[in-house]
N, C-alpha and C positions, 0 to 999 in steps of 0.2 A: 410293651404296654407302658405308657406313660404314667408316672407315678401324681397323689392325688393333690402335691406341694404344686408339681408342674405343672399341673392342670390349671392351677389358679391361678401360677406365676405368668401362665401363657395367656387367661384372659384378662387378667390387670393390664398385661402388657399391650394388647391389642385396644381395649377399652380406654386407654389412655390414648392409642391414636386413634381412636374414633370420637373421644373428645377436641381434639386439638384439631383435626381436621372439622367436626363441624364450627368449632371455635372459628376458621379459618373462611367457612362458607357465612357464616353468618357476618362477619366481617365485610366479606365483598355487597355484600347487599344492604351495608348500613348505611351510606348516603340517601336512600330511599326513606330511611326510616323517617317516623315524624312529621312527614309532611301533610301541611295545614289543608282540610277537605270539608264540603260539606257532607254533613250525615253522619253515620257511625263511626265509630275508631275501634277497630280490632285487632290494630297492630298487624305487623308483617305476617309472611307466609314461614313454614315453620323449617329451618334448612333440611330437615331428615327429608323434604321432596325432594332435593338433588340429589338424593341418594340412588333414585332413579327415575330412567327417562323418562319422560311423558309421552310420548310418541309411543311408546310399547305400553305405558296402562291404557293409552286411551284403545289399541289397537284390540288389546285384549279385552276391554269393556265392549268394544263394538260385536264381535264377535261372540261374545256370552248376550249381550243383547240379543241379536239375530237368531241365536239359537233359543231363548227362552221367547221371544214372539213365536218361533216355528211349532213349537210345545205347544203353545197357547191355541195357535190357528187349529193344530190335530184334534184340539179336544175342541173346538168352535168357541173358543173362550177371547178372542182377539177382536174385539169390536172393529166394524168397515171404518174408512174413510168417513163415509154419509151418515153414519150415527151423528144424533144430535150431540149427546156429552163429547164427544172427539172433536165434533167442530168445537164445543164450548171450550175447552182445554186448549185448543190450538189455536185459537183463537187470546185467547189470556197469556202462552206463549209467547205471541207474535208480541207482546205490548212489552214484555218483560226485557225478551233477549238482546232487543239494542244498545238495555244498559247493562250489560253483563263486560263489555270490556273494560270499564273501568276498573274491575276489579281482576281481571286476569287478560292480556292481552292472545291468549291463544283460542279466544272464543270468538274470534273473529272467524277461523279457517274450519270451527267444528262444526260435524253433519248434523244440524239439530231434527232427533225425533220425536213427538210426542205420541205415544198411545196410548190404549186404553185394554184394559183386560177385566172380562168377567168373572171374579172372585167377592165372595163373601168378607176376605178382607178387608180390615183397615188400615192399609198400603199405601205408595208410593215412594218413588225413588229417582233421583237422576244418576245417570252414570255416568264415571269420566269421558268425554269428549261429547258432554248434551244429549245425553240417552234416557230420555223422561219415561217412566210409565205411571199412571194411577191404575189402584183397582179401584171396580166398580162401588164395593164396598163402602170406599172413604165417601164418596160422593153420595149414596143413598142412606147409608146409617146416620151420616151426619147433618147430611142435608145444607151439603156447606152452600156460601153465598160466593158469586166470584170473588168478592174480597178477600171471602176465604179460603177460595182455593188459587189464589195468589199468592195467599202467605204459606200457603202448603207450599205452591210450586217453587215462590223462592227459598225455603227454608232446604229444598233439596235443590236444586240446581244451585247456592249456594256452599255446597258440598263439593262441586265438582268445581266451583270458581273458584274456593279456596285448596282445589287438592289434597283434601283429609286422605280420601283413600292411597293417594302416593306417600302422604307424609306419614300414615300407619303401613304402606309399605316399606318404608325407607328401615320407618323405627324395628319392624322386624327382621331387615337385612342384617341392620346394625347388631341388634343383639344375637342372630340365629347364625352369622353365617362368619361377622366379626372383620378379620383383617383379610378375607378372601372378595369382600365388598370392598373395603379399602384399596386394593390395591385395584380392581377395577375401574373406580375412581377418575383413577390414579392415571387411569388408560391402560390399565392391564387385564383380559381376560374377556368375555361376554356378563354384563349385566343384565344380558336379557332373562337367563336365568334367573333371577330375579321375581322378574316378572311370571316366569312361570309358575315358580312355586308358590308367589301367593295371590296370581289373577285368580285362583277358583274363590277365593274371600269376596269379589266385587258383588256379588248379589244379594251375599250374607254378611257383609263388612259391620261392626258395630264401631262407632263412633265413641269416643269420651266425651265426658259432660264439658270439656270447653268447644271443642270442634260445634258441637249442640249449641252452646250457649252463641258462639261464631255464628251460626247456619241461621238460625233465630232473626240477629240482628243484622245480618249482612241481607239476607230474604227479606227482611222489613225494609228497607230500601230498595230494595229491588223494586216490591211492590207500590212502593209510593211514589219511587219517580215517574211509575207507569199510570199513574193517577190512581190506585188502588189503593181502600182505606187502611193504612198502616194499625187501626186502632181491632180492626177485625181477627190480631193476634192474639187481642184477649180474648176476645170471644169465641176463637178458633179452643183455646185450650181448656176455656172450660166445658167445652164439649167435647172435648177427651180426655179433662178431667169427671165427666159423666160415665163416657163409655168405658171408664176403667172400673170402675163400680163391680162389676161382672167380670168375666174371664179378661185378660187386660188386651187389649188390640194390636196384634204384630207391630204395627207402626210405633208404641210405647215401648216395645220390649230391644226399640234401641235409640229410643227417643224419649228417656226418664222426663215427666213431666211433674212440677211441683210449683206452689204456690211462690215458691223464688223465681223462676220463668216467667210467672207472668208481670211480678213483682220488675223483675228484667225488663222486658218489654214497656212496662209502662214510665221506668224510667228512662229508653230513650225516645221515648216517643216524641218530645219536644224538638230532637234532632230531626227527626225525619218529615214532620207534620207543616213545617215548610214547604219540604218538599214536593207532599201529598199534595198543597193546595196551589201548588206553583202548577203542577200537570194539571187539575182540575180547574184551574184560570185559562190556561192555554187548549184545553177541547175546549171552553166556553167562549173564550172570546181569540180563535186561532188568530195568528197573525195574515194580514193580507199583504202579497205579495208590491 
């Protein structure tokens, strides 16, 4: 038995190479940094996502999808294709996802799904590799407008553009597992493990309030370059700031919402409200070939 000196002296020691190696990752990635764009600025991706592959969360995202639509279908809670809200959503999709590579280049190769599920909830989520679902919930409690269920959609599908969920699994490799992730790294050992012990987190994952505060603004772009009104973010949260009044809405209880959020959103609004009217000039007056 290891005494309780050693215990500590082993994770100083290890925690100091798991600083010096992200030191190291974040380094390789700093040529990128700073570069001059329009719309939001949220800075880089966070290095604890190289901590693991993407390839295995997104693999493992697919797979906890597939099985919670299969749930969903047994209980008949999986809206058709031909439903109206699923066209409406996949349709608001379609406008969104073009500009999603600019901010992650691996959304180019991912299977995007959108559905829909019959819950009282007030839900949705995308999952790593473009695994959208809304409940039914969000859309008749609140009675959102496509604008605002644009800024939903981007507010979570910017979750998975900026790899929150890898880069909260990285951060718990780092702490839980220490210099036995290091050294796979490193090229030693399988990291997929990794992935196992904390893919069962993807459908219950909670975010921190900057990933939130990230998802927000990154999703308000999204929507605007799709010609959708970036300004429907307020108005989106004061109807969840209504719905919280009462028992607080699944969707809050990992999505803190306060009068700073919106305060947030209305100052970058200026960024993106260019943009907004730039796609709203171009349906109006498309260009002829």
């Amino acid at each position: 038995m290891k005494s309780a000196s050693g215990g500590n002296k082993f994770r100083q020691q290890h925690g100091a190479m798991a600083t010096v190696l992200l030191a190291a990752l974040m380094l390789c990635g700093a040529s990128h940094a700073n570069q001059v764009r329009e719309g939001v600025d949220v800075g880089g991706n966070s290095a604890f996502t190289k901590l693991v592959p993407a390839e295995q969360v997104e693999r493992s995202s697919s797979q906890q999808y597939f099985q919670m639509l299969n749930q969903a279908a047994e209980k008949n809670a999986l809206a058709p294709k031909d439903n109206a809200q699923v066209q409406r959503l996949r349709a608001i999709a379609r406008k969104l996802i073009p500009f999603t590579l600019t901010w992650n280049a691996r959304a180019r190769d991912w299977r995007w799904e959108v559905n829909l599920i019959g819950s009282s909830q007030i839900n949705a989520f995308c999952m790593p590799g473009g695994k959208i679902a809304f409940y039914s919930g969000i859309l008749q409690k609140l009675q959102l407008t496509d604008d605002e269920v644009a800024m939903v959609m981007g507010h979570e599908v910017a979750h998975a553009l900026r790899e929150h969920a890898r880069e909260r699994m990285g951060k718990n490799a780092a702490t839980n597992i220490g210099a036995s992730v290091l050294s796979q790294v490193l090229g030693f050992g399988q990291l997929g493990q990794t992935v196992t012990n904390y893919g069962a987190q993807l459908l219950t994952l909670e975010f921190s309030r900057e990933d939130e505060s990230e998802a927000d603004l990154v999703g308000m772009e999204l929507a605007a370059r799709a010609g959708f009104d970036p300004r429907a973010g307020v108005s989106l949260w004061k109807k969840m700031g209504a719905a919280n009044k009462g028992a607080p809405p699944q969707w809050l209880s990992t999505h803190p919402s306060s009068s700073n959020r919106i305060a947030e959103i209305e100052a970058n609004l200026p960024r993106v409200m260019p943009l907004y009217e730039r796609a709203r000039s171009q349906v109006r007056n498309p260009a002829t070939p």
